[in-house]
VEXZA-979566 format. One line per 5 residues: their letters; for each residue x, y, z of C-alpha. Coordinates in steps of 0.5 Angstrom, whole numbers. Layout:
<sites>
A> X:Y:Z  ...;
</sites>
This chain:
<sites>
XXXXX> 111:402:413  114:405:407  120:402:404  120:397:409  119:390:406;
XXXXX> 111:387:404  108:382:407  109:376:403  102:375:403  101:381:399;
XXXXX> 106:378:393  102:376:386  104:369:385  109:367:380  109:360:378;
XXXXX> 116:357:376  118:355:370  117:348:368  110:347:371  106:347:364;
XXXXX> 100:344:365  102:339:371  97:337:376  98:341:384  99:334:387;
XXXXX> 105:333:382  109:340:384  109:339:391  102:342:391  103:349:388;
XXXXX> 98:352:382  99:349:375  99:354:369  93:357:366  90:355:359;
XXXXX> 93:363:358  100:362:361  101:355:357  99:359:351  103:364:352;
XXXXX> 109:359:353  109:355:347  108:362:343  116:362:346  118:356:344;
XXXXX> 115:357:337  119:363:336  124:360:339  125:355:333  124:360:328;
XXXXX> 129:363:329  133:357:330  131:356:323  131:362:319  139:363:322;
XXXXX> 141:356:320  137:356:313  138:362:310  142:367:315  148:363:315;
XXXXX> 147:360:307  146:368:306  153:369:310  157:363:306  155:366:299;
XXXXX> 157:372:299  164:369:302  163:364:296  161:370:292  168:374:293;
XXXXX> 172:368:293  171:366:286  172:368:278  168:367:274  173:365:267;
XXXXX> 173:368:262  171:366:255  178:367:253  181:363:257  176:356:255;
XXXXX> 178:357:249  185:356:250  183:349:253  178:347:248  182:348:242;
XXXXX> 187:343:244  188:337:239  190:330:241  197:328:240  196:320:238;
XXXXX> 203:316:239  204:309:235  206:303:242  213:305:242  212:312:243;
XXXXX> 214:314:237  208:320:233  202:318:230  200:325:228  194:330:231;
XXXXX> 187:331:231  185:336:230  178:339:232  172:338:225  169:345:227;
XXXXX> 178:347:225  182:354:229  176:357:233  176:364:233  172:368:239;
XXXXX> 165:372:237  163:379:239  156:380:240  154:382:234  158:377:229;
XXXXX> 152:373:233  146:374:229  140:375:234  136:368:231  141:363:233;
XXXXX> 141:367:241  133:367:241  133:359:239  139:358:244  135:361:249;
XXXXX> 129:358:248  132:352:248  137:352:255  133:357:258  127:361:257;
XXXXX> 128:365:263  135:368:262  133:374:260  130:376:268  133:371:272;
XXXXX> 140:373:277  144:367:274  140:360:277  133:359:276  130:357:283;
XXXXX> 123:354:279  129:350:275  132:348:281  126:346:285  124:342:278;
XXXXX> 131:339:278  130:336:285  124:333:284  125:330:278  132:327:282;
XXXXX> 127:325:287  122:322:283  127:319:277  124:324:273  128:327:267;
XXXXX> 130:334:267  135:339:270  134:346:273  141:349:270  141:355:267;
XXXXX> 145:358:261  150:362:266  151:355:269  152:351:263  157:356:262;
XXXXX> 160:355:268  161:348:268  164:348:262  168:353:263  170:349:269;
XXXXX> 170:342:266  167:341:273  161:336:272  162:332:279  155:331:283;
XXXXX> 157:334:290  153:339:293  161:344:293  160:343:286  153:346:285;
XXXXX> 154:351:291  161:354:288  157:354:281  151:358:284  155:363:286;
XXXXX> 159:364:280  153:364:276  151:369:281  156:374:280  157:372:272;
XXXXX> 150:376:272  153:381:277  159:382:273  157:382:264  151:384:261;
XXXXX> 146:378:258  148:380:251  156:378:253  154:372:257  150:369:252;
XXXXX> 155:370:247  161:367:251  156:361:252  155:360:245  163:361:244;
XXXXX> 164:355:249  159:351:248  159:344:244  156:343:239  158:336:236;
XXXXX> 163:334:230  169:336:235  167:343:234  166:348:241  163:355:240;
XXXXX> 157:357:234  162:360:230  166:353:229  160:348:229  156:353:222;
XXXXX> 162:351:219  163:344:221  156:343:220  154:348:213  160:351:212;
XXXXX> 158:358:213  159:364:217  156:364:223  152:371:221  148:368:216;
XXXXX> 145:362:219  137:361:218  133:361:224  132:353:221  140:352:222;
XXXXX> 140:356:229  134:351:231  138:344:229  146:347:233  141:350:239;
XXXXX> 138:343:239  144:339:238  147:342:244  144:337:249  145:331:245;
XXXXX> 152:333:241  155:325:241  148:323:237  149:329:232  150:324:226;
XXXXX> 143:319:229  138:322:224  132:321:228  136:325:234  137:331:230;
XXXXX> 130:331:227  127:331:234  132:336:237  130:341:232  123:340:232;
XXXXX> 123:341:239  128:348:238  123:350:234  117:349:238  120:352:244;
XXXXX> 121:359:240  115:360:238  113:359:245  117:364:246  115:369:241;
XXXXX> 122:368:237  119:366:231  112:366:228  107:360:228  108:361:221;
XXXXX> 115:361:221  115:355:224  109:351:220  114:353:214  121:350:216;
XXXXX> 125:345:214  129:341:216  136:344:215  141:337:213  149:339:215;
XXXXX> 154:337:210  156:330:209  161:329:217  167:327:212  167:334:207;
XXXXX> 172:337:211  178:332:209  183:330:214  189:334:215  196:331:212;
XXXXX> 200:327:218  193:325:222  192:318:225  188:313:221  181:316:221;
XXXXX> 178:309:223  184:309:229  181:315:232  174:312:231  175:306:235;
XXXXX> 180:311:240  174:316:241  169:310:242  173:306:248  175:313:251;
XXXXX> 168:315:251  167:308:255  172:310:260  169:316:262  173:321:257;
XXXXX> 167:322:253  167:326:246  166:333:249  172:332:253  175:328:248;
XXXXX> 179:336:245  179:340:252  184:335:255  190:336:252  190:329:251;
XXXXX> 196:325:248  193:318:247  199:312:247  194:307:242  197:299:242;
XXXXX> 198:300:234  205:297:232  208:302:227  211:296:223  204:292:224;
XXXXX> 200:298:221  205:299:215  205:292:213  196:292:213  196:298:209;
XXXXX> 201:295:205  198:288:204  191:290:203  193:295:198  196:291:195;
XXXXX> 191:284:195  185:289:191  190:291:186  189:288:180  182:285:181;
XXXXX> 178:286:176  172:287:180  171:294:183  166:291:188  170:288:191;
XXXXX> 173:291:199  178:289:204  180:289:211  186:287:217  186:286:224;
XXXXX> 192:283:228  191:283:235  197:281:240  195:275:243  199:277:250;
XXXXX> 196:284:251  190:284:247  192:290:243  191:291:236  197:292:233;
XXXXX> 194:294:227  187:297:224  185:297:216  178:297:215  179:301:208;
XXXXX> 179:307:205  177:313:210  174:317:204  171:314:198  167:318:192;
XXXXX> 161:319:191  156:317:186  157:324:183  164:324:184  164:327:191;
XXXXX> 167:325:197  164:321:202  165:318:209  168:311:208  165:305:212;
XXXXX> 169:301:217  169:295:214  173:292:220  169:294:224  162:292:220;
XXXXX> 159:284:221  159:279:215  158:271:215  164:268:217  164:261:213;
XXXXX> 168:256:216  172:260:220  166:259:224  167:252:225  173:254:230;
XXXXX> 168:254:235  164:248:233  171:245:236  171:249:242  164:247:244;
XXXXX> 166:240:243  172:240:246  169:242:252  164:236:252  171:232:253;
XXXXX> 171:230:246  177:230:243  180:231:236  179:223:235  172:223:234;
XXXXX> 169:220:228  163:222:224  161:221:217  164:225:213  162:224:207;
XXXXX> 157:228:201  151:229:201  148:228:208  141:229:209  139:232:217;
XXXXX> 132:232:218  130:232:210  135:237:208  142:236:204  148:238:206;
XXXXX> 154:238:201  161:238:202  166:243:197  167:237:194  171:230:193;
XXXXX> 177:235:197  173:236:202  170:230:204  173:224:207  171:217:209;
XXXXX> 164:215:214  169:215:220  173:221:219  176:224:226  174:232:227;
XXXXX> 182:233:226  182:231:219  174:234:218  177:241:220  183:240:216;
XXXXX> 178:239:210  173:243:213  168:237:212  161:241:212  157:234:212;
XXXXX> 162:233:219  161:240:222  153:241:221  152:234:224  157:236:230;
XXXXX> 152:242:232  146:239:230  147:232:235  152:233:240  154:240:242;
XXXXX> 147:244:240  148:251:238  148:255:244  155:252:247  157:254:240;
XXXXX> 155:261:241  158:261:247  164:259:246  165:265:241  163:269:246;
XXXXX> 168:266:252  174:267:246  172:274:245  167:276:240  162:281:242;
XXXXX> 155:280:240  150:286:239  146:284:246  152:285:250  154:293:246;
XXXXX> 157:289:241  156:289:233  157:282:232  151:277:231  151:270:233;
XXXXX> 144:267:232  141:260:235  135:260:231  138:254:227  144:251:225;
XXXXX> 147:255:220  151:257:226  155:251:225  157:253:218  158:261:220;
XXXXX> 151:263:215  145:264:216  144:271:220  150:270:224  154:275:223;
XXXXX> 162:277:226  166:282:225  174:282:222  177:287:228  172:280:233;
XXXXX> 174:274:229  181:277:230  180:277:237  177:271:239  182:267:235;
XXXXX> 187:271:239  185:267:245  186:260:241  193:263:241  194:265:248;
XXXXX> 193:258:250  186:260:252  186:266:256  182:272:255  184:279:255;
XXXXX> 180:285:253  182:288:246  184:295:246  187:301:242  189:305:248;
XXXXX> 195:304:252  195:310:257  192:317:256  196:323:259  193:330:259;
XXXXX> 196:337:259  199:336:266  203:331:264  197:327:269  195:320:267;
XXXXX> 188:320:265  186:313:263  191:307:263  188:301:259  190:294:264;
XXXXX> 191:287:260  189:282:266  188:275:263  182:271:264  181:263:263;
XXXXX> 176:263:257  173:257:256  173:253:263  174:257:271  181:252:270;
XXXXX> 186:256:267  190:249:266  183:246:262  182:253:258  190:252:256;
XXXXX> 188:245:254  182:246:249  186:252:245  191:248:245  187:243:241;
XXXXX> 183:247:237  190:251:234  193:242:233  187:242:229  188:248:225;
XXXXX> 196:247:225  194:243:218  190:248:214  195:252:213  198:247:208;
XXXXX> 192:244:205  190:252:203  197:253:200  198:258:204  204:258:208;
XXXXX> 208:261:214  214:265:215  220:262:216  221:260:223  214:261:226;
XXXXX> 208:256:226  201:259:224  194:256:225  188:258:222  182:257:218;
XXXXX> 179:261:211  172:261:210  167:263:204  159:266:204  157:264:197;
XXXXX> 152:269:194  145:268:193  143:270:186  137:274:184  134:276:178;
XXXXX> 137:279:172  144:278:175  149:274:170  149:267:170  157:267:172;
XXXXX> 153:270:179  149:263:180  156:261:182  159:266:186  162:269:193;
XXXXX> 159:274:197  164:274:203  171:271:204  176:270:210  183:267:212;
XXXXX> 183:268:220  190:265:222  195:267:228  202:265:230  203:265:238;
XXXXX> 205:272:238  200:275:232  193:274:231  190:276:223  184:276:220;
XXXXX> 184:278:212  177:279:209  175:280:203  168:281:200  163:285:198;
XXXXX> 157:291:201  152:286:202  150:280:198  154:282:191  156:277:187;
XXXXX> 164:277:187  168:275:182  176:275:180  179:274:172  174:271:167;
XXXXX> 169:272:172  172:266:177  169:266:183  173:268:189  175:264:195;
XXXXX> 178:265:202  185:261:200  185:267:192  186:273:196  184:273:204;
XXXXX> 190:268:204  194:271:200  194:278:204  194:274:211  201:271:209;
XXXXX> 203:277:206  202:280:212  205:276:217  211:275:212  212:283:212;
XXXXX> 211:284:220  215:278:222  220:279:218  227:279:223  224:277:229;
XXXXX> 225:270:232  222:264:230  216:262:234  212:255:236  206:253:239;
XXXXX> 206:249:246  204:243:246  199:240:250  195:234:252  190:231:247;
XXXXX> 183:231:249  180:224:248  186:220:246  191:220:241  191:219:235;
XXXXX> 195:219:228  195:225:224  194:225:217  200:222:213  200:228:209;
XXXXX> 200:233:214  207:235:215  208:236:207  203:240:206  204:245:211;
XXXXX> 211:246:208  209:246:201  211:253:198  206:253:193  202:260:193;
XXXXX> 193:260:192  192:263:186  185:265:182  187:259:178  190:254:184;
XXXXX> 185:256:190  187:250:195  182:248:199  177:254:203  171:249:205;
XXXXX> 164:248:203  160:255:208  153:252:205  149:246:207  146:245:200;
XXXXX> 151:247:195  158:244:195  165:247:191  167:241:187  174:241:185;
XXXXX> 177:238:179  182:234:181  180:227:182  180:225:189  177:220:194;
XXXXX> 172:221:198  172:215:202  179:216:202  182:218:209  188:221:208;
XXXXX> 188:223:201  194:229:200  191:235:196  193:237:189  196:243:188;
XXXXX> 193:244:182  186:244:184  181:248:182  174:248:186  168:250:181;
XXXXX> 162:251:185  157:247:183  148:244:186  143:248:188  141:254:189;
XXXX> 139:255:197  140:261:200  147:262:203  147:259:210;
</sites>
């Protein structure tokens, strides 16, 4: 019938869903799929994901970029500029101006295109990015790279010149996936937006450089004091090079290798011929010091040392100018005034031009450096130029016998105490090699305790102390726990256990004036530990505190802050004494403690006969309870030092008399201090019947009236000329004494 309804048994049969591949019996006995219809089925599935995945992956990324893409500017060259050519405001502790540093590389001005010259855009491109010439601001190969060298640990990004320029532009450097995106969009529009020329000019505008100069105009005066214009395709290949490595700008071997690779990566690229390349030469920059500091900066060596801790806090040297920043530093006004003052004044009359010096105090309450003279910043050349100066405070020489400290602490942590006994006598023999003392003043009897031995410097006792009771690395560790950083920690000291040289500061070991400073701040604090510093707190331009140093204590020399308290307050009970037995003295009011120390020269051919017995290095490292001071006096290696009529110089002639000078300047008008008391370790026992004279005695060392600074040489001694005792125990030294060295000719210890 038509339109009437058909007969079931004239429908095809349509299986339902949900019956792929099912036996009959499991679907109530209907008929599974054909092979046919299950193909046709997973096909649906298939496209289905598809989609599913070209939406997710690239639909709705697509749709966020060109959100991001209108969202975002890109910041104009203009605007980097402004931020980057901030100086840094330095302030003295109290608040009160040090002076600015200003940028190396000077007042930047921004180049147009054509004040480029096109080798020094061909050697930055080559060099950062060999596809910015075709690509649309990333590079996908660059970015595959990039994450396959994060996921293998490789090297090497996948950023191109237009990102570079963002990121800097930005100061955004944060490794979050935000980041990247935003940066991929402005890159994006930034080629969308500016012609390649323009882009590559704003980038070599902002870039670093090195030696504080951002953009290629500062850095090719910062680096050959010319014109951007009239770079070399050689020079251009050095700043292009330098850009990945702008802090290492002054590592020679850094240098050599990036040009190298510059200069390959050019030929590569067309931009230069093989023969060009086969002819190049390494274009070598200025000397860093030919631009003269400007008038009111801080001192050079201050900003140094600032620049280094900062760099440590995540405030690098390409972030160091772009901040903003005002740095509060820990230096004292007074403190800094009073170093320069007495170090200028220590090498003034001194005959020999040979000789140098430097200052550190330290405040032993916080950690930080009250003042900083490492001498002069700029020095002239052997043509009579200008030249960078060396930091001297910061550069490791042989303590001497301002090492035996240590030797102390180490002794004092075994629970001997000052009372012990050994043979303080001259001329020992330790595994068939003499030992000598400064002579007769420095000796004592064959049961001389540690407190008078210290107080003598008895080489004889300190040597057979390390040799045979505390061993050489709890010396070293003791020096460690005080506060000195030793090279295989990051530091530039050297505390070697190769032999026991260390027990007398010779031999390969090596500490700095700015770490011995330091670690005698620790006996100072009654055996706490803090971190030194240069740096308050650094504020940028927002007023916002971008760094604040801490000054936590910790117990140095034992987990009990009470053992700890009472070990430094042994050690400074034996060195309490040296101050009078060196004739030198304290400021009215204050107790000092310390110790001086002599490196003696070792004389090599067609020197002088005065050098056989001349010094190399010499110290006085001293502290009250709020000030901790190391004087150095000494010269660039092992040179013969000499005072008048070629007398040899000592710890006591003229480090000590600019220690003192120093604290009498800097503690002037403040209240008088005294150290705490503490239990002795090891019993009691009396001290020498002489002490309380001398350290009062107001006698000043001179050339001709050294005192005692103790012998630093197991085999040779300082014979003075004054008779003494050497078995006497408690012998008062004379204030008219004169040490002459004297023995043999081993190599300094």
């Amino acid at each position: 019938m038509s339109g009437g309804p058909e007969l079931m048994t004239h429908h095809a049969y349509e299986e339902p869903e949900g019956y792929d591949d099912v036996e009959p019996e499991e679907t109530g006995g209907k008929r599974a799929l054909t092979p046919a219809q299950r193909k046709k089925r997973r096909w649906k599935i298939i496209r289905r994901v598809a989609y599913a995945f070209v939406g997710v992956f690239f639909v709705l990324p697509a749709i966020a970029f060109v959100i991001t893409y209108f969202l975002v500017d890109v910041p104009s060259p203009t605007e980097v500029a402004q931020n980057q050519s901030q100086a840094v405001t330095y302030l003295f502790a109290d608040g009160s101006p040090m002076g600015k540093d200003v940028p190396r590389g000077g007042n930047r001005v921004l180049l147009s295109p054509e004040q480029i010259p096109d080798v020094m855009k061909h050697a930055a491109i080559a060099t950062e990015d060999d596809s910015f010439e075709t690509n649309s601001g990333f590079d996908v190969g660059g970015l595959l790279r990039a994450v396959y060298n994060q996921a293998t640990g490789g090297t090497g990004g996948g950023s191109t010149i237009s990102q570079q320029y963002i990121k800097k532009a930005t100061d955004n450097d944060a490794p979050t996936l935000t980041r990247k995106w935003t940066e991929l969009a402005k890159s994006f529009k930034m080629n969308q937006t500016y012609e390649k020329k323009d882009i590559i000019t704003a980038y070599l505008n902002i870039i670093y450089f090195g030696r504080g100069a951002y953009g290629v105009g500062a850095a090719s005066q910062a680096f050959f004091h010319k014109e951007a214009k009239d770079l070399t395709f050689s020079e251009a290949a050095l700043l292009a090079g330098l850009i990945q490595q702008p802090g290492r700008s002054e590592n020679d071997k850094v240098a050599h290798d990036r040009w190298n690779t510059a200069l390959d990566r050019m030929v590569k690229n067309n931009y230069i011929t093989a023969a060009d390349r086969a002819a190049a030469q390494f274009p070598t920059p200025i000397p860093l010091e030919d631009s003269k500091q400007q008038a009111g900066a801080p001192p050079a060596f201050v900003i140094q040392q600032v620049k280094d801790e900062l760099a440590a806090h995540d405030i690098p040297e390409d972030r160091y100018y772009s901040g903003g920043f005002v740095v509060q530093t820990t230096i004292d006004p007074k403190a800094q005034q009073a170093a320069e003052q007495a170090a200028t004044e220590a090498l003034e009359n001194q005959v020999d031009d040979n000789l140098l010096d430097a200052l550190v105090a330290v405040d032993p309450k916080t950690g930080g450096v009250l003042a900083y003279y490492g001498g002069k910043p700029i020095v002239k050349g052997p043509n009579g130029e200008d030249q960078a100066g060396r930091d001297w405070a910061d550069t490791p020489q042989n303590p001497g016998s301002s090492m035996k400290p240590f030797d102390l602490t180490a002794l004092l942590k075994k629970g001997e105490g000052l009372d012990k006994t050994y043979d303080g006598s001259n001329n020992r023999t330790f595994d068939g090699r003499v030992v000598r003392n400064a002579g007769p003043g420095s000796s004592c009897s064959q049961q001389c305790t540690v407190a008078e031995a210290m107080m003598r410097s008895a080489n004889t006792v300190f040597y057979d102390m390390v040799l045979n009771d505390t061993k050489q690395g709890p010396v070293k560790e003791a020096a460690k726990e005080a506060g000195v950083k030793v090279k295989e920690d990051g530091g530039q000291s050297i505390v070697s256990t190769k032999d026991n040289n260390i027990s007398l500061g010779g031999g390969e070991t090596q500490i700095t004036p700015l770490d011995m400073a330091s670690a005698y701040a620790t006996f100072a604090a009654n055996g706490e530990q803090r971190d030194r510093h240069f740096v308050q707190k650094v504020t940028n331009a927002q007023n916002e505190v971008a760094y604040e140093a801490t000054t936590d204590a910790k117990p140095a020399f034992d987990s009990d802050a009470d053992k700890s308290r009472q070990i430094a307050g042994n050690v400074t009970e034996a060195l309490k004494p040296v101050i009078g037995f060196s004739h030198l003295k304290c400021p009215n009011g204050h107790e000092c403690a310390g110790k001086t120390g002599t490196q003696q020269h070792t004389k090599v051919a067609g020197e002088p006969a005065w050098a056989a017995n001349a010094n190399s290095q010499t110290w006085m490292v001293g502290y009250t309870p709020s000030v901790s001071v190391a004087a150095w006096v000494g010269g660039d290696g092992n040179k013969p030092l000499h005072g008048k009529n070629n007398s040899p110089i000592y710890g006591s002639t003229i480090a000590g008399p600019m220690w003192q000078k120093f604290l009498s300047l800097y503690l002037t008008g403040k209240p008088g201090e005294k150290f705490d008391k503490v239990e002795r370790i090891g019993g009691e026992v009396a001290p020498p019947p002489s002490t309380e004279v001398v350290t009062t005695s107001e006698s000043t060392p001179t050339e001709e009236n050294p005192g005692n600074d103790g012998g630093d040489h197991p085999g040779r001694g300082h014979e003075s000329e004054t008779p003494s005792s050497s078995s006497s125990k408690h012998t008062k030294p004379s204030t008219t004494s004169k040490e002459t060295p004297t023995g043999s000719q081993d190599p300094p210890r």
